[in-house]
The first five atom37 places (N, CA, C, CB, O) and aatype in JSON, in Angstrom:
{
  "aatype": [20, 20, 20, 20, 20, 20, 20, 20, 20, 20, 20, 20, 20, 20, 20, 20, 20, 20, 20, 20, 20, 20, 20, 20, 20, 20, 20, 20, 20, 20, 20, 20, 20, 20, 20, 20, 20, 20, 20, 20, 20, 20, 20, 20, 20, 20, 20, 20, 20, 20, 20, 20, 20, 20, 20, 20, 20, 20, 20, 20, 20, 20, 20, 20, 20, 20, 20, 20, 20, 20, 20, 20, 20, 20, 20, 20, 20, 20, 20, 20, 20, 20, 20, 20, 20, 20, 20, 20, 20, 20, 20, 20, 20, 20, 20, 20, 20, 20, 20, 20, 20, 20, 20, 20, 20, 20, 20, 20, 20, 20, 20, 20, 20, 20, 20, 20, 20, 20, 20, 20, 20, 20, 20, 20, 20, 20, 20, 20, 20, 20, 20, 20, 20, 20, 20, 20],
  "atom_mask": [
    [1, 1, 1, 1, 1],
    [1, 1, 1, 1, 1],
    [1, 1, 1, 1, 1],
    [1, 1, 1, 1, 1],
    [1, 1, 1, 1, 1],
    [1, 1, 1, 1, 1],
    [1, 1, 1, 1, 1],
    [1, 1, 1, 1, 1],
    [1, 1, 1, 1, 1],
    [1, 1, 1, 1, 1],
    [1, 1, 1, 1, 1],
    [1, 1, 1, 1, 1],
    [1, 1, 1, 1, 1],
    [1, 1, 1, 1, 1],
    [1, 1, 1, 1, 1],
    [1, 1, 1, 1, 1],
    [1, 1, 1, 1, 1],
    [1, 1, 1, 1, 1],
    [1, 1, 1, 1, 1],
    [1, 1, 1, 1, 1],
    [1, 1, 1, 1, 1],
    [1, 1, 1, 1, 1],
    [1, 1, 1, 1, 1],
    [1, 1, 1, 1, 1],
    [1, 1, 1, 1, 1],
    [1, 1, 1, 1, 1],
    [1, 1, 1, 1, 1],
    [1, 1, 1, 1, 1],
    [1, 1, 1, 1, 1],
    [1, 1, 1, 1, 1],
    [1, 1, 1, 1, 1],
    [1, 1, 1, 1, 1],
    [1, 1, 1, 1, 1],
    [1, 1, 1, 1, 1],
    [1, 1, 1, 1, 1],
    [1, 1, 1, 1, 1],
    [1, 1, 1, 1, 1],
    [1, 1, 1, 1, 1],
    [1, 1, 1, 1, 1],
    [1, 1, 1, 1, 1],
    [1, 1, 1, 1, 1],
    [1, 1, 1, 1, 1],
    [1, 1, 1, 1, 1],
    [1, 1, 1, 1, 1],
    [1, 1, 1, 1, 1],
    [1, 1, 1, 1, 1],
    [1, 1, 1, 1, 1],
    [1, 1, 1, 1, 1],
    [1, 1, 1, 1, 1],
    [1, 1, 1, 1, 1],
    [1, 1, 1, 1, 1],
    [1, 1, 1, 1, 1],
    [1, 1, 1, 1, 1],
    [1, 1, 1, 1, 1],
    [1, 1, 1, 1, 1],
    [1, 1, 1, 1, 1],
    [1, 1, 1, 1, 1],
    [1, 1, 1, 1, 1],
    [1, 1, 1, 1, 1],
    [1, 1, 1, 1, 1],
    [1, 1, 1, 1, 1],
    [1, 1, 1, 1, 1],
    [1, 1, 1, 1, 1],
    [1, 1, 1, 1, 1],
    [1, 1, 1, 1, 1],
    [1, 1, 1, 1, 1],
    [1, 1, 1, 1, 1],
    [1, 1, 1, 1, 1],
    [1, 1, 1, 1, 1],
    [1, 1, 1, 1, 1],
    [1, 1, 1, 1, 1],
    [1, 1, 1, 1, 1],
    [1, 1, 1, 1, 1],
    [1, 1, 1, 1, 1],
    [1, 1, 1, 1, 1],
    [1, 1, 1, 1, 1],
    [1, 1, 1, 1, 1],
    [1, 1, 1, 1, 1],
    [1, 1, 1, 1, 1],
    [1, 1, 1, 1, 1],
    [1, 1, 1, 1, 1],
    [1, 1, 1, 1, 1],
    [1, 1, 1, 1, 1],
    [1, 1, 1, 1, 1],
    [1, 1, 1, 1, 1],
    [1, 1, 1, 1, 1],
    [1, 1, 1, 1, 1],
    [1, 1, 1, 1, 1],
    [1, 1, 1, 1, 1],
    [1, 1, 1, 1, 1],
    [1, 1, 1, 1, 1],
    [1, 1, 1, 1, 1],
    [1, 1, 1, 1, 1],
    [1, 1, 1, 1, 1],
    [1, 1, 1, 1, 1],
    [1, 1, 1, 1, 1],
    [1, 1, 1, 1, 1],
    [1, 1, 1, 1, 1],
    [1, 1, 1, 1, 1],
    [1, 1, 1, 1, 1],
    [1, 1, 1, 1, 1],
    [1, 1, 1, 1, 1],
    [1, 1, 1, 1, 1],
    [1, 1, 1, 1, 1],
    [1, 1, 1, 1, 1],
    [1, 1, 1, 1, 1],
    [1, 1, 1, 1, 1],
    [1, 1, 1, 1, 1],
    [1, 1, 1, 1, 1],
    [1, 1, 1, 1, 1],
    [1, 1, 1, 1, 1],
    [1, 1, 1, 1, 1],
    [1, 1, 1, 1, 1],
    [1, 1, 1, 1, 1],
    [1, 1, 1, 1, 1],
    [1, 1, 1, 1, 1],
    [1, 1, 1, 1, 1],
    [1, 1, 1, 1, 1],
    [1, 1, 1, 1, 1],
    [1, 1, 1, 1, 1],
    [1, 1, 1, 1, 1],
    [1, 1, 1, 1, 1],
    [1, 1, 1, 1, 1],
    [1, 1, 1, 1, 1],
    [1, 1, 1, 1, 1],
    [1, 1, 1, 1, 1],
    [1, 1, 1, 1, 1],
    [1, 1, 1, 1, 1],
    [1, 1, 1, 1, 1],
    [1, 1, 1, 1, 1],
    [1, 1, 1, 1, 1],
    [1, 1, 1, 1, 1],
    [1, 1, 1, 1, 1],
    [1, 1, 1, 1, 1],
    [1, 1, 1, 1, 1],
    [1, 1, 1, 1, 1]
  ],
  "atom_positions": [
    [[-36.67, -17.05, -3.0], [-36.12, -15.93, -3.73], [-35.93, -16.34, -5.18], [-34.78, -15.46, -3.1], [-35.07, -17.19, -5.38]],
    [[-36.5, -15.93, -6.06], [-36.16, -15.81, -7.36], [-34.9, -14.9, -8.29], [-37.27, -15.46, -7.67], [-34.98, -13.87, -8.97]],
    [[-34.05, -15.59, -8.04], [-32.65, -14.78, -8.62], [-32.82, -14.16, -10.01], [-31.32, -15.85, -8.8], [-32.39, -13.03, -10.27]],
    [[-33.51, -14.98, -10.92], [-33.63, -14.5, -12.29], [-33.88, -13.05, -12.64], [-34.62, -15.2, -12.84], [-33.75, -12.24, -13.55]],
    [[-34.41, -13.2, -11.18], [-35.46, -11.33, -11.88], [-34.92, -10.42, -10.7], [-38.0, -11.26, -11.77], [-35.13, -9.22, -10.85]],
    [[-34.39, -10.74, -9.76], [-33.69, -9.79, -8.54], [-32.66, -9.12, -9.13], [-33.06, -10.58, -7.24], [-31.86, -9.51, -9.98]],
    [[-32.77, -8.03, -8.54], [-31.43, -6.95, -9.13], [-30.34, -6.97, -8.05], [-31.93, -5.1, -9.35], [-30.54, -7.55, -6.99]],
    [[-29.2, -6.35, -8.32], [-28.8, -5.89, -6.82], [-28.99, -4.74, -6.55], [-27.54, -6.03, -6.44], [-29.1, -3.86, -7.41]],
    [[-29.07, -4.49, -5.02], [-29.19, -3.14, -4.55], [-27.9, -2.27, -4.01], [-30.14, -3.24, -3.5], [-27.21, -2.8, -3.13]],
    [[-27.62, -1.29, -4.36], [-26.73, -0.55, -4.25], [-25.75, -0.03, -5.39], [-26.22, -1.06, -3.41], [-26.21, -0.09, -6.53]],
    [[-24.53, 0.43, -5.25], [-23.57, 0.82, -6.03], [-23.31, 0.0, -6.33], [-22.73, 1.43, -5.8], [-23.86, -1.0, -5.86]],
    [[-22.02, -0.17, -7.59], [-21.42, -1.4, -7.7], [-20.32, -1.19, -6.91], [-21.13, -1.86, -9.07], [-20.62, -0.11, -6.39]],
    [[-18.89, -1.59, -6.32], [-17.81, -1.07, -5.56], [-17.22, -2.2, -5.55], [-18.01, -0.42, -4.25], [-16.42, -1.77, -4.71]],
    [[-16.89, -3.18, -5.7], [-15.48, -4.71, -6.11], [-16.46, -5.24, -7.19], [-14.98, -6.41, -4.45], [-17.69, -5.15, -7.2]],
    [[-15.58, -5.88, -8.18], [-15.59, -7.29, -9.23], [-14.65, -7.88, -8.75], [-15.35, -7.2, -10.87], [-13.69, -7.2, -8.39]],
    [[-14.64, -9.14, -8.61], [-13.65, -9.68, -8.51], [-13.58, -11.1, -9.22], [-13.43, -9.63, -7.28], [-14.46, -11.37, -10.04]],
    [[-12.5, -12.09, -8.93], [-12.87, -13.3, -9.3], [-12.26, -14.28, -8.27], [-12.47, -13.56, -10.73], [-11.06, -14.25, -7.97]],
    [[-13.18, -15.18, -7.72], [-12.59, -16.05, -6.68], [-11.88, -17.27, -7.33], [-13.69, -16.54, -5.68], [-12.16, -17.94, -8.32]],
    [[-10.61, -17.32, -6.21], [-9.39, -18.17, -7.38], [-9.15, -19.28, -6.21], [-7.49, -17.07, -8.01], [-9.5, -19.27, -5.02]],
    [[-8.56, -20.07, -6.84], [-8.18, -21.66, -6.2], [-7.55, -21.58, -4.78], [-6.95, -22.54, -7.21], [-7.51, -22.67, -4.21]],
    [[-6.85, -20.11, -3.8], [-6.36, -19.98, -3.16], [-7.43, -19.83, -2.11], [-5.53, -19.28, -3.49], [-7.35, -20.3, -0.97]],
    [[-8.57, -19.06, -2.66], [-9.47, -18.86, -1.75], [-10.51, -20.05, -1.26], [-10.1, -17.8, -2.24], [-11.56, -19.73, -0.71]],
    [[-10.21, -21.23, -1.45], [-11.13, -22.31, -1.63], [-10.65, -23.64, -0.56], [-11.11, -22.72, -3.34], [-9.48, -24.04, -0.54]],
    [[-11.49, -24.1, 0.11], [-11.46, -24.99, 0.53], [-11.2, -26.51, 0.3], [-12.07, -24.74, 0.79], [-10.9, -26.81, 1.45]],
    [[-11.13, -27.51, -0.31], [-10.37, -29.07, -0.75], [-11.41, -28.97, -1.67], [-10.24, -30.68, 0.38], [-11.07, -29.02, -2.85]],
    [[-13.24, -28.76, -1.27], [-13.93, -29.07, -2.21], [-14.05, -27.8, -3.13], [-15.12, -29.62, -1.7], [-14.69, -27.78, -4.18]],
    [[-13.34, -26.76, -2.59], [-13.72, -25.81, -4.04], [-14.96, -25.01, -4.14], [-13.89, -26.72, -5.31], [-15.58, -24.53, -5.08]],
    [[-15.15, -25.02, -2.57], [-16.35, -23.88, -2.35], [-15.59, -22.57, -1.6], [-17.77, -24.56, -1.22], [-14.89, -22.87, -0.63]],
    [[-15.66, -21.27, -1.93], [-14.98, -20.19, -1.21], [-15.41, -20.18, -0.11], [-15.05, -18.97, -1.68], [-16.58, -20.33, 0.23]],
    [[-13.96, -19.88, 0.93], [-14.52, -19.63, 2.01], [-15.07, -18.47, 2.11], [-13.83, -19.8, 2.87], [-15.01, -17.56, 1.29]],
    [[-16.08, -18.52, 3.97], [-17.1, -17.55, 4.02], [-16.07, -16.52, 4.57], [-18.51, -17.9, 4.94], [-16.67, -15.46, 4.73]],
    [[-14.66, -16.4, 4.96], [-13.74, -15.34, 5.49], [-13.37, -14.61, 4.46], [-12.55, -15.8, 6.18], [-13.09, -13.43, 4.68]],
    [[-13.3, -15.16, 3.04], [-12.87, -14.12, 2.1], [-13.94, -13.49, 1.68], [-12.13, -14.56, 0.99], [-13.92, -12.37, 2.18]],
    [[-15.21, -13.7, 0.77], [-16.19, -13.59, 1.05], [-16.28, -12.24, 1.95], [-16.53, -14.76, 1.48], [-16.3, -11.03, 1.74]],
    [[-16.31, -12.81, 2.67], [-16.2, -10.91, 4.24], [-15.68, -9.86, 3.98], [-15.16, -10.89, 5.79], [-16.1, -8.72, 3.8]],
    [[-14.54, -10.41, 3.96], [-13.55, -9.61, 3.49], [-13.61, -8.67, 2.2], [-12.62, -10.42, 3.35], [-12.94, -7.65, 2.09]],
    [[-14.5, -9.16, 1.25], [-14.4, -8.39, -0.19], [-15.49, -7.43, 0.24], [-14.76, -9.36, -1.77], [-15.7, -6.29, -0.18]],
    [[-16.07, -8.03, 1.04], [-17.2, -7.1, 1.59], [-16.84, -6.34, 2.17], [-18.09, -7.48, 2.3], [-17.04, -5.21, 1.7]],
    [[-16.33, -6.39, 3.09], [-15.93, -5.14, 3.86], [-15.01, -4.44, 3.52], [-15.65, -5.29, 4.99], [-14.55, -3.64, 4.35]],
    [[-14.46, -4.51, 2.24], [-13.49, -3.63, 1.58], [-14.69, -2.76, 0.51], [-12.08, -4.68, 0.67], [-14.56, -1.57, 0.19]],
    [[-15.45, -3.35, 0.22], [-16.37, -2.96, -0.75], [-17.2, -1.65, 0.83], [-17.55, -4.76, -1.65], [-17.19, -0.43, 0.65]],
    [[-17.58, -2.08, 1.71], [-18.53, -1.48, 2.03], [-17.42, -0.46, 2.55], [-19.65, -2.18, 2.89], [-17.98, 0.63, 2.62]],
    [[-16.13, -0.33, 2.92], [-15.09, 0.73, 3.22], [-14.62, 1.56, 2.62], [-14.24, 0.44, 3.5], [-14.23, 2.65, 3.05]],
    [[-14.56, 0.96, 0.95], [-14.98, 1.62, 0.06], [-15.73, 3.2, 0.04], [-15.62, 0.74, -0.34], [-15.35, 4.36, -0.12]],
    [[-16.95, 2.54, 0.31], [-18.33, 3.41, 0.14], [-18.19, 4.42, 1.17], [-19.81, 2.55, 0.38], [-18.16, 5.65, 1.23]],
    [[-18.09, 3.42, 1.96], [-17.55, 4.92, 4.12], [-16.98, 6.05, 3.28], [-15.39, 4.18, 5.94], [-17.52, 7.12, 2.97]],
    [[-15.71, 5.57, 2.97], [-14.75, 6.66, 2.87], [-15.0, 7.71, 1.98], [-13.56, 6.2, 2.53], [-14.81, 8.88, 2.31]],
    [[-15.43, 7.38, 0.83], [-15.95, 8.28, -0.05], [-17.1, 9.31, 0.56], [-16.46, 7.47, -1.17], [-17.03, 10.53, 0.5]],
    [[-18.11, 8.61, 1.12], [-19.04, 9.82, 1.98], [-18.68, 10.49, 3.07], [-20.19, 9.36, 2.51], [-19.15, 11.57, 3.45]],
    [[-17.41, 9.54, 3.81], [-16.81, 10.93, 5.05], [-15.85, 11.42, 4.47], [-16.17, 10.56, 6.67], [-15.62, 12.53, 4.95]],
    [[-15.04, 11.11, 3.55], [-14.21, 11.42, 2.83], [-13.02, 11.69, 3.77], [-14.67, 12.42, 2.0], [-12.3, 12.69, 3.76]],
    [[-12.97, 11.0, 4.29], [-11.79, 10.62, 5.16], [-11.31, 8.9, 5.52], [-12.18, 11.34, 6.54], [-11.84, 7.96, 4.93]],
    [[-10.65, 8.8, 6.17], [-10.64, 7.36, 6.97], [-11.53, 6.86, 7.46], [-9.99, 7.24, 7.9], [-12.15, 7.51, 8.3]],
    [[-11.89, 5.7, 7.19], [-12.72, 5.17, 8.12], [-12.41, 3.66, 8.51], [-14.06, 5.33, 7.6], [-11.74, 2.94, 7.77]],
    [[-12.94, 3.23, 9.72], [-12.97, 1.82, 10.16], [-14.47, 1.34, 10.53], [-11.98, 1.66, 11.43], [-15.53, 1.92, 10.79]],
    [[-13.95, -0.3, 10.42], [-15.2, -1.17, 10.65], [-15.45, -1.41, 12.32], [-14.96, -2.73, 9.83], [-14.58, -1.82, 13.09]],
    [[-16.44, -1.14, 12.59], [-16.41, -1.26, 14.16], [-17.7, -2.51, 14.56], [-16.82, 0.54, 14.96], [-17.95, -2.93, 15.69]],
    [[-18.29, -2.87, 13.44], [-19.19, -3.89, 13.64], [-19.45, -4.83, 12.36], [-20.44, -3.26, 14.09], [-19.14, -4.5, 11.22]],
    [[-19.9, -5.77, 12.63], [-21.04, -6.08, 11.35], [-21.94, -7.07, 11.91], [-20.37, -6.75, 9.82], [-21.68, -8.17, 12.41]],
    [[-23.3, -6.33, 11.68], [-24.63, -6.49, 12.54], [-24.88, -7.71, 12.16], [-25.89, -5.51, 12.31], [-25.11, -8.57, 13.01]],
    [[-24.89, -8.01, 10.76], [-25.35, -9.55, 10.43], [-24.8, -9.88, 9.15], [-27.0, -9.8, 10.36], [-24.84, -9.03, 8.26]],
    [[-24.18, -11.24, 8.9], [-23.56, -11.35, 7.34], [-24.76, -12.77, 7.39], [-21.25, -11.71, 7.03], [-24.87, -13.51, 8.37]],
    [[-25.62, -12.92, 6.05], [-26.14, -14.59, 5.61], [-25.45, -14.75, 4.42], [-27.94, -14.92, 5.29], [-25.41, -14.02, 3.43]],
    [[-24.69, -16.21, 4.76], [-24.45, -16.65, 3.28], [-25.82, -17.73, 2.95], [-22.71, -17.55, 3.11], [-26.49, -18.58, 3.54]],
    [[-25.71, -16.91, 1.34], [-27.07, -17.42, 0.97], [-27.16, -18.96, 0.09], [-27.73, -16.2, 0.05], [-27.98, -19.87, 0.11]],
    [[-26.01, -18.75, -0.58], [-25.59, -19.48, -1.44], [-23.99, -19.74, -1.51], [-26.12, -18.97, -2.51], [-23.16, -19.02, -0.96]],
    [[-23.7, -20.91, -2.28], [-22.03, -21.21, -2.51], [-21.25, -20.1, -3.76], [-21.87, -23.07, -3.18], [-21.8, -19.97, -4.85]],
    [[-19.95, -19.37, -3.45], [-19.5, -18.87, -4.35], [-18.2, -20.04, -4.82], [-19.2, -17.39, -3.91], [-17.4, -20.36, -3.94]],
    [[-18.03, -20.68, -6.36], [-17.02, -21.58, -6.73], [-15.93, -20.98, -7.32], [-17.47, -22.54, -7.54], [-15.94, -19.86, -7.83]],
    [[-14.93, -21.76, -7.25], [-13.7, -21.07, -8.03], [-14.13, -20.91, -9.35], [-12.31, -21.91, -8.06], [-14.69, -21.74, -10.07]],
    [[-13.69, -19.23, -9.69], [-13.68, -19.33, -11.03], [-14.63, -18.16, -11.16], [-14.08, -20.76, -11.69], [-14.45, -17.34, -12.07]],
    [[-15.73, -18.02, -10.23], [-16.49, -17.23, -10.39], [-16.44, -15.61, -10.21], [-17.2, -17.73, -9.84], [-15.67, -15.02, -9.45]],
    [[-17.5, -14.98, -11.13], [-17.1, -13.36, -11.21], [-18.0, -13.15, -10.0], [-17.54, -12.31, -12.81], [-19.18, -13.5, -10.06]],
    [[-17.36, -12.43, -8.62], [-17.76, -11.9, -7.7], [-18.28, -10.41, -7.41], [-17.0, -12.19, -7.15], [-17.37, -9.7, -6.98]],
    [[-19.56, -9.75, -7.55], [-19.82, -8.8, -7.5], [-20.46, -7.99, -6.31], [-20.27, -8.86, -8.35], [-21.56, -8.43, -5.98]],
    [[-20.05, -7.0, -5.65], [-20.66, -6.61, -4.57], [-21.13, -4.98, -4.51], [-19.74, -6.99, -3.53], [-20.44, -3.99, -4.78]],
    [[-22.12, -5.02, -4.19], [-22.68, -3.95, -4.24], [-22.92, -3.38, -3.09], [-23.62, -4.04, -4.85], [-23.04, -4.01, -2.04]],
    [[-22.99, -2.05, -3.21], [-23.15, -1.66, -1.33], [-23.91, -0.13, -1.23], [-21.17, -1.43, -0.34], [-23.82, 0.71, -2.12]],
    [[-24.55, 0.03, -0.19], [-25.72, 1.2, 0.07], [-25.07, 1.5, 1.25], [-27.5, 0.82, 0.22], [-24.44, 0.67, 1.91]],
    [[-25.23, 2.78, 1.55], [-25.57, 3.74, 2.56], [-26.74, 3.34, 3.34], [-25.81, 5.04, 1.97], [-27.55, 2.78, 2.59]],
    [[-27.08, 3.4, 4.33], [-28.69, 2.97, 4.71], [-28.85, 3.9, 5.83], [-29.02, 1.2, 5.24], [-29.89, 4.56, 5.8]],
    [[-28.0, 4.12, 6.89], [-27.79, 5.22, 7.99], [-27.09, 5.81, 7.65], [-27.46, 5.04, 9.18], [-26.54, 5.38, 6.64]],
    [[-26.54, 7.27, 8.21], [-25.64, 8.63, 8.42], [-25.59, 8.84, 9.94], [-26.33, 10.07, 7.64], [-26.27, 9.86, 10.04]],
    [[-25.25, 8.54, 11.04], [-25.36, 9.22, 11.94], [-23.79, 10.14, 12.5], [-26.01, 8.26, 12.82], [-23.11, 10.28, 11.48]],
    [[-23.17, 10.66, 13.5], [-22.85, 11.66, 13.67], [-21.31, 11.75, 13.38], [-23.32, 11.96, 14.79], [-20.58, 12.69, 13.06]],
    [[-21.03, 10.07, 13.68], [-19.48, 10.17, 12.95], [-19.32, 8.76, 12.81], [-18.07, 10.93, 13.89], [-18.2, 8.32, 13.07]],
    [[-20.67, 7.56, 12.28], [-21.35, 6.08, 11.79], [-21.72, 6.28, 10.84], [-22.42, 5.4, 12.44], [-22.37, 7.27, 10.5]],
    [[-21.3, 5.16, 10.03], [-22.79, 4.74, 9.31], [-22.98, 2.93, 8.92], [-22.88, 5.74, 7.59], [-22.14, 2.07, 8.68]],
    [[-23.93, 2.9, 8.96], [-24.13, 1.64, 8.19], [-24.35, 1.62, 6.68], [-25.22, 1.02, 8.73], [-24.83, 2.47, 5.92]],
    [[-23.78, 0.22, 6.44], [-23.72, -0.02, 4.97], [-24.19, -1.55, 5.01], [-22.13, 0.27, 4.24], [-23.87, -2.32, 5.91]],
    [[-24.97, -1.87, 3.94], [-25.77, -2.86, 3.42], [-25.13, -3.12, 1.89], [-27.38, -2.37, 3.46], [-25.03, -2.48, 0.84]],
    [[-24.69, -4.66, 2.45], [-23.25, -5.21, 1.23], [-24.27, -6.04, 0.97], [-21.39, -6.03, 1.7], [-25.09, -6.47, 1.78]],
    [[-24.18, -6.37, -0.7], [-24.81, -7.41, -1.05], [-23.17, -8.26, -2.03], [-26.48, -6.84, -2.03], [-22.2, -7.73, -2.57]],
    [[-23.59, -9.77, -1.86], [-22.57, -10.09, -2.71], [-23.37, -11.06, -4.09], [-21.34, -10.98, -1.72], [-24.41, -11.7, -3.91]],
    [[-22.88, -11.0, -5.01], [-23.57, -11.42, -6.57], [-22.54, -12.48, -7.23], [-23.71, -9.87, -7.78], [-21.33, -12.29, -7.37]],
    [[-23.22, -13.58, -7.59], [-21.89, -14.84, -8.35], [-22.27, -14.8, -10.03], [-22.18, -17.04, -7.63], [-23.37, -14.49, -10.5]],
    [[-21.46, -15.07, -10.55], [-22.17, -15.06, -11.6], [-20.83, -16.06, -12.28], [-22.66, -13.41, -12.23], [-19.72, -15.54, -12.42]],
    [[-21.1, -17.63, -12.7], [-19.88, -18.33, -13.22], [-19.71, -18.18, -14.42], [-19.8, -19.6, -13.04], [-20.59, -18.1, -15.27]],
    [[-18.21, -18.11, -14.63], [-17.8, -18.21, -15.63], [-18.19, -18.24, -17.28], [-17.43, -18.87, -15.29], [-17.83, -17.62, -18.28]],
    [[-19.36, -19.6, -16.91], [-19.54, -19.81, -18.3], [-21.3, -19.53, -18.57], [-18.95, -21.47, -18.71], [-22.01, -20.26, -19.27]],
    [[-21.81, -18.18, -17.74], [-23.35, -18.6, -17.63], [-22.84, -16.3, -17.57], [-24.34, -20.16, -15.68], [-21.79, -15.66, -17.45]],
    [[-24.39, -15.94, -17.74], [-24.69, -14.57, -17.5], [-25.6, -14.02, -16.3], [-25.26, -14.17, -18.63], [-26.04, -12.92, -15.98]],
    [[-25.69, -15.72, -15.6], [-27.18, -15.17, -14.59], [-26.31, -14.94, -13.45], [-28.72, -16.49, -14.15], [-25.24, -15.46, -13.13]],
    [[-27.16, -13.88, -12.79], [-26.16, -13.46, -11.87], [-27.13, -13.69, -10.45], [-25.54, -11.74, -12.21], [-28.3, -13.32, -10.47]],
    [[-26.55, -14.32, -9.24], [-26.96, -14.93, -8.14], [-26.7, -14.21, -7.31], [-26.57, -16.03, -7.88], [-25.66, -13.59, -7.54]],
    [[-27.4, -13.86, -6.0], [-27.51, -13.55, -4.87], [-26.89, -14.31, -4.2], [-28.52, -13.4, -4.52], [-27.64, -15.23, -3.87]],
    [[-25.46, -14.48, -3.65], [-25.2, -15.36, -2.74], [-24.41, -14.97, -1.25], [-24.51, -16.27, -3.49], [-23.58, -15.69, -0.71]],
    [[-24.85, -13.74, -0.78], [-24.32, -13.28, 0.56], [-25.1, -11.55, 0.93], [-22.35, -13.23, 0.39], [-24.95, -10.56, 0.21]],
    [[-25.76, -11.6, 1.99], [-25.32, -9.66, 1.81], [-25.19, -9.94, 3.78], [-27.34, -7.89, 0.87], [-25.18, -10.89, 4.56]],
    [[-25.1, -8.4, 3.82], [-24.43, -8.61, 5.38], [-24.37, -6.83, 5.66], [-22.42, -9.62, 5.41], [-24.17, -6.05, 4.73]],
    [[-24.61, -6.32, 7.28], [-24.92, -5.57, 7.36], [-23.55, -4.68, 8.4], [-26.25, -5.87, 7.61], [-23.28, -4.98, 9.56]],
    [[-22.87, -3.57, 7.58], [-21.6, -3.41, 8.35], [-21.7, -1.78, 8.66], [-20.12, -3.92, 7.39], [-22.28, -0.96, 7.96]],
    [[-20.92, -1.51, 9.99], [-20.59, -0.38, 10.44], [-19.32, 0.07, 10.48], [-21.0, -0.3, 11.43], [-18.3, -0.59, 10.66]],
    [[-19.52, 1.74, 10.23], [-18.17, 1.75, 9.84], [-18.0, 3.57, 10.6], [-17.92, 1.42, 7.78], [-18.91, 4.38, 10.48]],
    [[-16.77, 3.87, 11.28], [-16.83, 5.13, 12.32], [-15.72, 5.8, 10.7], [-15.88, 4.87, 14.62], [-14.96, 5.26, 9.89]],
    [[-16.15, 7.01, 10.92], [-14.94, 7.71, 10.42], [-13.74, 8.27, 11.46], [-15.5, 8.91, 9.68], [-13.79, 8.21, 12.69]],
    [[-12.98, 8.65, 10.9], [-11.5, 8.49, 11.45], [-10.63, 10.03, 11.23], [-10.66, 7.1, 10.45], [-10.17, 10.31, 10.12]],
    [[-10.48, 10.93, 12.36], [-9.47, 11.75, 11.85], [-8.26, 11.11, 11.42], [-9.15, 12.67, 12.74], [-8.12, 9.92, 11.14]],
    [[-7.09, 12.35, 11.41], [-5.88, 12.1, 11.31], [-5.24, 11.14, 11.93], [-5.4, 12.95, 11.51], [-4.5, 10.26, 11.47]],
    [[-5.72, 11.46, 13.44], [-5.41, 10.75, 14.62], [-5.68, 9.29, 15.25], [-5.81, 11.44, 15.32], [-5.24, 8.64, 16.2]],
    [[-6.77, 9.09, 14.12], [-7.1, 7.85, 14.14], [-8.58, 7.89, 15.42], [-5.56, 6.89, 14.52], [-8.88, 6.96, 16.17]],
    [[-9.16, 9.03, 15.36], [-10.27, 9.24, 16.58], [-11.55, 9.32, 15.8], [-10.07, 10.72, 17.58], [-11.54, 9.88, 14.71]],
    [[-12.41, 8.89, 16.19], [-13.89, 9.22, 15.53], [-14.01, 10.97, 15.34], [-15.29, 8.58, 16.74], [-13.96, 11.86, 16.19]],
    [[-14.1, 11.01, 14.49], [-14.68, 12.14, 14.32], [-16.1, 12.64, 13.15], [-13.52, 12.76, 14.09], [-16.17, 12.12, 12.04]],
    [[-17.02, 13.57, 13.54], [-18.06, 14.11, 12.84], [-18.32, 13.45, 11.07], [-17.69, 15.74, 12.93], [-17.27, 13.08, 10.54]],
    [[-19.2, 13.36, 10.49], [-19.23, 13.55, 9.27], [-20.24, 14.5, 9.01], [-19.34, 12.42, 8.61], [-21.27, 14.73, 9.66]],
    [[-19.58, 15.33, 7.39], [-20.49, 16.65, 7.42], [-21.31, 16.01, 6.48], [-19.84, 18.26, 6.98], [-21.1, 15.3, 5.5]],
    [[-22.55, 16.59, 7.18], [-24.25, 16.24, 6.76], [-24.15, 16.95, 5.51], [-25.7, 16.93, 7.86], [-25.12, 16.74, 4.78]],
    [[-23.41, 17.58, 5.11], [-23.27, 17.85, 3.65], [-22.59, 17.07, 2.81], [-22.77, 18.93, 3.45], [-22.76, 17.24, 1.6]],
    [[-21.88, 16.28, 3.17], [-21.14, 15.1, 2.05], [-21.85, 14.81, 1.5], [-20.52, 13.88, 2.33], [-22.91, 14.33, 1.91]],
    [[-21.52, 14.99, 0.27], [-22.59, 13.62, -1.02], [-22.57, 12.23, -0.27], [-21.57, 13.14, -3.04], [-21.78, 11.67, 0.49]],
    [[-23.74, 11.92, -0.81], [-23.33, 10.82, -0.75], [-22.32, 9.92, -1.57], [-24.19, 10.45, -0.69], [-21.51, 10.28, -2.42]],
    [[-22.63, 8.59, -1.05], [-21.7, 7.45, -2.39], [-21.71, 7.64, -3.96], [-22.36, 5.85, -2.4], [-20.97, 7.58, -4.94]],
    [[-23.3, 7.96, -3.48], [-23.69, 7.57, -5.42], [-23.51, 8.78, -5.7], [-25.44, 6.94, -6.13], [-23.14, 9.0, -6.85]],
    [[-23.67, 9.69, -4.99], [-22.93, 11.35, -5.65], [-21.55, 11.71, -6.13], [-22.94, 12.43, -4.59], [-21.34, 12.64, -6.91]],
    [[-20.61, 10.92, -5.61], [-19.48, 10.91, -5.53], [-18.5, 10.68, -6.7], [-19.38, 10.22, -4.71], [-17.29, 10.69, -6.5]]
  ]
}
């Protein structure tokens, strides 16, 4: 993979910056937070297209590709990829980019499901008319 010239795919939906708390003795982030920004990023995106609640009920596959270090600007981007009747999947990519540099790295994406949620906390429908994310 050639990072130099790869874009990311999707919206943008978290920046963040990974800090000394999130890090292991040697100062590589762990892969649980990491997840986590992800799946806030890709819950993000749910909610806005069912425009309701939603929860994570899977995630099909996460690769970490690369190390994210303290210090670094964490970027995640996230797509829509399915709609189905009250699902969808979302395709998280995560992006490093340190501190003292502009190139920005591919270092995680991961593939998550997410149900929408009435009031009640029950799956319910999403209308095939919602915008999408990027409409939103």
């Amino acid at each position: 993979m050639n990072d130099s010239t790869a874009t990311p795919r999707g919206e943008p939906a978290i920046r963040t910056i990974a800090m000394p708390a999130d890090a292991n003795p040697a100062g590589d982030i762990f892969g649980g937070w990491l997840m986590a920004q992800m799946d806030l990023a890709a819950g993000n995106v749910a909610a806005r297209r069912a425009r309701s609640r939603c929860a994570t009920v899977s995630v099909d596959r996460i690769t970490f590709l690369r190390p994210v270090f303290i210090g670094d600007e964490v970027s995640l981007h996230a797509e829509i990829v399915r709609v189905g009747r009250s699902s969808m999947t979302i395709e998280v990519e995560a992006w490093r980019r340190s501190r003292d540099g502009e190139e920005q790295v591919k270092v995680t994406d991961a593939s998550f499901v997410f149900v929408a949620l009435d009031q009640g906390g029950r799956p319910r429908v999403i209308n095939p008319g919602s915008p999408s994310a990027a409409d939103a």
